[in-house]
C-alpha positions as CSV (number, residue, x, y, z in Angstrom):
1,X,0.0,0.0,0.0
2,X,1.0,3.8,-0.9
3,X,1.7,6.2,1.7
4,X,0.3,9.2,1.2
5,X,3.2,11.2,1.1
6,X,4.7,8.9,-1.7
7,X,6.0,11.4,-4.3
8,X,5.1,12.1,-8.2
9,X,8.6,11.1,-10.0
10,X,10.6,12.5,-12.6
11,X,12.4,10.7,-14.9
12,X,15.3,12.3,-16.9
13,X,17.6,11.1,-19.4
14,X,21.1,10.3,-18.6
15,X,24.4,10.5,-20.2
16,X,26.0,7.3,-20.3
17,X,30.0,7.6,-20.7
18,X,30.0,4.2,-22.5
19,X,28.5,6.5,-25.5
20,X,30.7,8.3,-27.9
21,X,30.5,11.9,-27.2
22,X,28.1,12.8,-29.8
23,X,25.4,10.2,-28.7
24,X,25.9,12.2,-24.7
25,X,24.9,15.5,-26.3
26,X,21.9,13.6,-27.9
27,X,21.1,11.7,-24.9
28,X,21.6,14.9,-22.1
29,X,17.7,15.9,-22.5
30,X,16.6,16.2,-19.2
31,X,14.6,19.5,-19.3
32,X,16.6,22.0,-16.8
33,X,14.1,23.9,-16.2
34,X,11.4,21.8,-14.5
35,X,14.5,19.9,-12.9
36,X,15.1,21.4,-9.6
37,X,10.9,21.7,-9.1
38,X,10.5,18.0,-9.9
39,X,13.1,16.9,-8.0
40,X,11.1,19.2,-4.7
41,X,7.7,17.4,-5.7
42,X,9.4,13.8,-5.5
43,X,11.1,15.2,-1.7
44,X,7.4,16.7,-0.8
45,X,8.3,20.1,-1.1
46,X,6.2,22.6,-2.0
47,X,7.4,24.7,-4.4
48,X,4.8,27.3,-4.2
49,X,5.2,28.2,-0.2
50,X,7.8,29.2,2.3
51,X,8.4,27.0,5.1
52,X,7.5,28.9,8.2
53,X,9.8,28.1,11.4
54,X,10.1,29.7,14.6
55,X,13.8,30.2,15.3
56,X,13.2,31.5,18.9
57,X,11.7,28.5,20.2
58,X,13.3,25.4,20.5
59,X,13.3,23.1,17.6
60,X,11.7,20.0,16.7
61,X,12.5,17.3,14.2
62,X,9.9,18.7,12.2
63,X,11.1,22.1,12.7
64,X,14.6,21.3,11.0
65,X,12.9,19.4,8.1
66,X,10.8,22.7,7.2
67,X,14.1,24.9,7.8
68,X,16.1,22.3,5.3
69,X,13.2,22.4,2.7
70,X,13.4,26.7,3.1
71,X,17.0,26.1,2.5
72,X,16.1,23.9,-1.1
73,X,14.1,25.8,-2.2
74,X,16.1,28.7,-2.5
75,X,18.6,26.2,-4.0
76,X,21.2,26.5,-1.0
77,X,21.9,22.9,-0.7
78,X,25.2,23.0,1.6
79,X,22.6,24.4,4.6
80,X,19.7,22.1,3.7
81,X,21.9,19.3,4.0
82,X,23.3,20.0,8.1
83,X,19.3,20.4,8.7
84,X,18.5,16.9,6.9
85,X,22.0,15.7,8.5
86,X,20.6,17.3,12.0
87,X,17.2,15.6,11.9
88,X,18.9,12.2,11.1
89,X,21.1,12.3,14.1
90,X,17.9,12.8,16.2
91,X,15.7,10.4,14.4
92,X,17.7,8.5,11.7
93,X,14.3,6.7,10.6
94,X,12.7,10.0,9.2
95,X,12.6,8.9,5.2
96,X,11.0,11.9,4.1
97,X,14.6,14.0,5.2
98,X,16.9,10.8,4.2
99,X,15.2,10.8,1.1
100,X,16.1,14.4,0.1
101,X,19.3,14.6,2.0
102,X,19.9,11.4,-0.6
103,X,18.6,13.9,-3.6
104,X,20.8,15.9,-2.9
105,X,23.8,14.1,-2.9
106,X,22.6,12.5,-6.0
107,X,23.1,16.2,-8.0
108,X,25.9,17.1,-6.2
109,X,27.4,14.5,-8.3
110,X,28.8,12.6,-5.1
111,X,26.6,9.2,-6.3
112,X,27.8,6.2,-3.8
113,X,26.6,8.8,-0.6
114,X,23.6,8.7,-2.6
115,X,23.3,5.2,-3.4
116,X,24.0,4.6,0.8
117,X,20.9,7.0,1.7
118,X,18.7,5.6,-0.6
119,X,19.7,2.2,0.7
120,X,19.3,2.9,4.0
121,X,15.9,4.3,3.2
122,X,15.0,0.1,2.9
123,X,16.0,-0.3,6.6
124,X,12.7,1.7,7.7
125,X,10.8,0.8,4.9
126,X,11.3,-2.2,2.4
127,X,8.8,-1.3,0.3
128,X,9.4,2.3,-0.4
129,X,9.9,2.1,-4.2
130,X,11.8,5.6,-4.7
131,X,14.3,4.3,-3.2
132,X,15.1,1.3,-5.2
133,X,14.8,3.7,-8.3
134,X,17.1,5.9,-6.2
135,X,19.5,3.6,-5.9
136,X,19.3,2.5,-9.9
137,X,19.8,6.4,-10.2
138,X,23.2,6.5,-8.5
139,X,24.4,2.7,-10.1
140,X,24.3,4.9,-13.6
141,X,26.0,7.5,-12.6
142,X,28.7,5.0,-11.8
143,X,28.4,3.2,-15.0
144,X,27.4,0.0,-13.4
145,X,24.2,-0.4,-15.7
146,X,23.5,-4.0,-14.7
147,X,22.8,-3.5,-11.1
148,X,20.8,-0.5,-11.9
149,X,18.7,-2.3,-14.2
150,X,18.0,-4.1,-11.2
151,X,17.0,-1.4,-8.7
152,X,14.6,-0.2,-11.5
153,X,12.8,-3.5,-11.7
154,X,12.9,-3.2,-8.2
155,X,10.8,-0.4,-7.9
156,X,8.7,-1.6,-10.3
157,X,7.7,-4.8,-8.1
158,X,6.6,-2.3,-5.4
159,X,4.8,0.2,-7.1
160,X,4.3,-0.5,-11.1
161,X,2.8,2.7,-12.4
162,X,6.4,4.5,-11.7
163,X,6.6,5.5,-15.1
164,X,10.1,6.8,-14.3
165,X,11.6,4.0,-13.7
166,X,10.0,2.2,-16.5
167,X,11.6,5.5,-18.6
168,X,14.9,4.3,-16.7
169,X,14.8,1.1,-18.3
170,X,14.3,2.3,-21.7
171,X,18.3,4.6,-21.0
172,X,19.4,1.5,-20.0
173,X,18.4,-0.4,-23.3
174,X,19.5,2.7,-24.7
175,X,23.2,2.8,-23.3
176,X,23.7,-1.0,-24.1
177,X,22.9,0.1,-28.1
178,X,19.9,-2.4,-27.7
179,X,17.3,0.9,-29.2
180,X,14.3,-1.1,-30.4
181,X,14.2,-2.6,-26.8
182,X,14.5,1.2,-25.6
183,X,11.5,1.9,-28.1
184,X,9.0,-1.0,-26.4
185,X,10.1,0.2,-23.4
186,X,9.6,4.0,-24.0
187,X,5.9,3.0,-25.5
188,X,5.5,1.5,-21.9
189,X,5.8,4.5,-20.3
190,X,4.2,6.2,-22.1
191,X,0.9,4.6,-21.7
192,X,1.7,5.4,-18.1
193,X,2.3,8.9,-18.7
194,X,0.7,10.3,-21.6
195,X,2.4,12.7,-23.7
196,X,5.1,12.9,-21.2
197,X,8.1,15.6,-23.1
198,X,10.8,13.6,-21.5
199,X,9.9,10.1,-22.7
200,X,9.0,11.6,-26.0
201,X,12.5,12.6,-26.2
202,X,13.8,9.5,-25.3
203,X,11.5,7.3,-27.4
204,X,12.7,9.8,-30.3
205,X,16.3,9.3,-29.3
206,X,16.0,5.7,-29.5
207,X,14.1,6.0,-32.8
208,X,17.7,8.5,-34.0
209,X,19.9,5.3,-33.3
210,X,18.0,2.8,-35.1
211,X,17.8,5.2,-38.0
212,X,14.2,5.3,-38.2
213,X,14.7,9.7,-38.7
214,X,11.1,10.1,-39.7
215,X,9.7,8.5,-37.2
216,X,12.2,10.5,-35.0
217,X,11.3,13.7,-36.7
218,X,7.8,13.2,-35.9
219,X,8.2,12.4,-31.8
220,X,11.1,15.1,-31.5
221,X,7.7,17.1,-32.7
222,X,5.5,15.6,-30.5
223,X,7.6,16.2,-27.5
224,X,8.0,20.1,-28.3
225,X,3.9,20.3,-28.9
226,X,3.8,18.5,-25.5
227,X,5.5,21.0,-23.8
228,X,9.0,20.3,-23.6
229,X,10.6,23.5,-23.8
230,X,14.4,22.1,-23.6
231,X,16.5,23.5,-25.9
232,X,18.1,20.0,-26.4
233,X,14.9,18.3,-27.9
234,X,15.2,21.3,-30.8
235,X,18.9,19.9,-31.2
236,X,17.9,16.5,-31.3
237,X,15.1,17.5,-34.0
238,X,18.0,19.2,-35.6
239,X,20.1,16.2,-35.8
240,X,17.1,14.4,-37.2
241,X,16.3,16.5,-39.7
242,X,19.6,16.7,-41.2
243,X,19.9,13.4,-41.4
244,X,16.9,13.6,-43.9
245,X,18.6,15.8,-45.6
246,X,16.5,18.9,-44.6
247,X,19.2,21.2,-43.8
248,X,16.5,24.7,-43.6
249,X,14.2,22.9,-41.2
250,X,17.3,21.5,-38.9
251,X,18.8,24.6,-39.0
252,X,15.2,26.2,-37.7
253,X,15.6,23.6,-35.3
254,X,19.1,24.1,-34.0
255,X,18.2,27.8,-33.8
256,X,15.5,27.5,-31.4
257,X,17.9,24.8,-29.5
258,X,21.1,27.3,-29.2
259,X,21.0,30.0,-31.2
260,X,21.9,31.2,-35.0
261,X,25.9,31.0,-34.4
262,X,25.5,27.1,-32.7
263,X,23.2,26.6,-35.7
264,X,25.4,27.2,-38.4
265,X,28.1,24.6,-36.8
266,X,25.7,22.1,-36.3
267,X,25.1,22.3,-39.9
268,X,28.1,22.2,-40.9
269,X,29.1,19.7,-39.2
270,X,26.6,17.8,-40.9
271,X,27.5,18.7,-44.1
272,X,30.9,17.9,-42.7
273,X,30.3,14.3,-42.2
274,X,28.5,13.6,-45.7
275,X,31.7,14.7,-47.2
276,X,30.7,18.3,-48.5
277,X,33.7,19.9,-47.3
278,X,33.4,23.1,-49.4
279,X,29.6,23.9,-47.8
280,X,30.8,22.7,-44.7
281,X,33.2,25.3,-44.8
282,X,30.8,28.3,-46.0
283,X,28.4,27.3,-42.5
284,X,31.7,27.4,-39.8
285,X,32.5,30.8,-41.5
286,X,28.8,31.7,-41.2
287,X,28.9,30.6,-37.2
288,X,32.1,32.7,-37.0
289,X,30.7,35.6,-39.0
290,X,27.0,35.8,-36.8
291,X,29.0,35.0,-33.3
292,X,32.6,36.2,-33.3
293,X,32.6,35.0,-29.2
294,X,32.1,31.2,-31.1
295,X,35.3,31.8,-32.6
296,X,37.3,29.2,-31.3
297,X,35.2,26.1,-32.2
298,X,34.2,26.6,-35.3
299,X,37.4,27.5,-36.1
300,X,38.6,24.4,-35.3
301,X,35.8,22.5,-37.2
302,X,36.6,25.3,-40.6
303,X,40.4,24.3,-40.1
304,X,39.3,20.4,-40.7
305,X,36.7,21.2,-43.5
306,X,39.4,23.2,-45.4
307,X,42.4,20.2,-44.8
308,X,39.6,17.8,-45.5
309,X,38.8,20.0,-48.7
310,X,43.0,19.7,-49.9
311,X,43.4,16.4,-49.7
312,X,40.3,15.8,-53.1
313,X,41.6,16.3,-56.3
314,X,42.0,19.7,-57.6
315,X,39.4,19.2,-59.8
316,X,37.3,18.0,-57.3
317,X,38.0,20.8,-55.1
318,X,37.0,22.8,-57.6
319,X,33.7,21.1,-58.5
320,X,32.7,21.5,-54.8
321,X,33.5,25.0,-54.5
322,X,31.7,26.1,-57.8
323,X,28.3,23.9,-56.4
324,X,28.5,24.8,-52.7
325,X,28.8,28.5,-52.8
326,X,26.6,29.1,-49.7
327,X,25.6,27.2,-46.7
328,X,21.7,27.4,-46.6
């Protein structure tokens, strides 16, 4: 049975370092800006209203809790951790404060402390399924994709509408390169939650590395008309798009993602990697032209397009050059 002050869950999309480092910038789609209030929902903090303590009386367990949630919210993480840390000393059982102290600790970066709260979460409570996908949470961040795989069936056994971990599941399909897996998995969660921006982007993701770009296309689409206001989901329909060979519509796309300068590189690149050095080279100067600051790296990427250009054929060179005059 549920408690009641079970959290709504968040799933997010996580950058596996087994991927090469363009498949992390496609797979880094968690949406930043509904992050941090998500992340409060799942702890049972309400975004919306300041925690009211009085600091001239003496303090109660409670009391600390609502001081360490004033401290989250306004994002100052160091001071809502000694509260959490304070209220465990006193009363190491409280789950609701292990369980955020453990959130924390899991964006901080500092993922086996996490993975030890979350587990010790399961010495009060067995059944508590945010833990379990907790725990998964941390075993990715340390790249050890089996076990995680396991937490996240975990908390499916305790509580089996948690559409995040289901969404877990699909990353790890995803990060083992099995994507049509991902995609049944993705679908799953789906029917739990509907129209859901982050799974769309995942399920579009997966659809990118089997190859399936319309299909792509058209749940990169989705996701945006659902809400999903993350400049990464534009890049990702960027990426898509050139790969159909659209280049105006990926570099609408990219735009919206980053910017006109970021754009123009992105294209490039493209171009780039179908071996059309010459255009290539018209979008880095482009991206250098609209953004001097963007200097540097597309730079870098001109520099390659123009060896990559030397080493064809004069005439060659000179075929490109005369039927790529322009980027877009």
């Amino acid at each position: 049975m549920k408690k009641i002050w079970m959290f709504s869950l968040i799933g997010l999309l996580l950058v596996s370092n087994a991927c090469s480092s363009k498949e992390k910038s496609k797979f880094a789609v968690q949406d930043e800006h509904y992050q941090q209030m998500l992340e409060r929902q799942k702890a049972g903090i309400d975004a919306k209203t300041q925690p009211q303590v009085d600091l001239t009386a003496e303090m109660t367990q409670g009391d600390y809790e609502k001081l360490g949630d004033a401290h989250f919210q306004q994002e100052n993480l160091e001071m809502a951790k000694k509260q959490y840390e304070k209220i465990l000393n006193m009363e190491p059982e409280r789950i609701s404060a292990r369980y955020k102290l453990a959130v924390i600790y899991l964006g901080q970066g500092v993922s086996q402390e996490a993975y030890d709260q979350f587990h010790k979460i399961l010495d009060y409570d067995l059944n508590f399924a945010p833990a379990y996908e907790g725990m998964g949470r941390a075993l990715l961040k340390m790249e050890k994709d089996i076990e995680a795989e396991r937490e996240f069936q975990a908390a499916l056994l305790y509580d089996s509408e948690l559409w995040t971990s289901t969404n877990y599941l699909g990353i790890v399909a995803d990060r083992r390169h099995a994507h049509k897996d991902a995609i049944q998995i993705y679908e799953v969660a789906l029917e739990k939650k509907a129209n859901n921006p982050a799974i769309l982007n995942n399920l579009g993701m997966a659809y990118y590395l089997d190859k399936q770009y319309e299909k792509a296309v058209r749940t990169f689409q989705q996701a945006l008309q659902s809400g999903g206001n993350n400049g990464k989901i534009a890049n990702n329909l960027g990426l898509a798009m050139a790969k159909l060979g659209h280049y105006d519509l990926a570099y609408d796309a990219y735009t919206r993602g980053m910017g006109p300068a970021k754009a123009y590189n992105n294209i490039g690149v493209a171009f780039l990697d179908k071996g059309q050095y010459a255009r290539a080279s018209r979008c880095f100067e482009k991206a250098i032209e609209t953004q001097p600051t963007f200097y540097e790296k597309a730079q870098e990427n001109l520099s390659l397009s123009n060896r990559m250009l030397q080493k064809l054929p004069m005439i060659q060179q000179q075929v490109l050059i005369r039927h790529e005059p322009a980027c877009l």
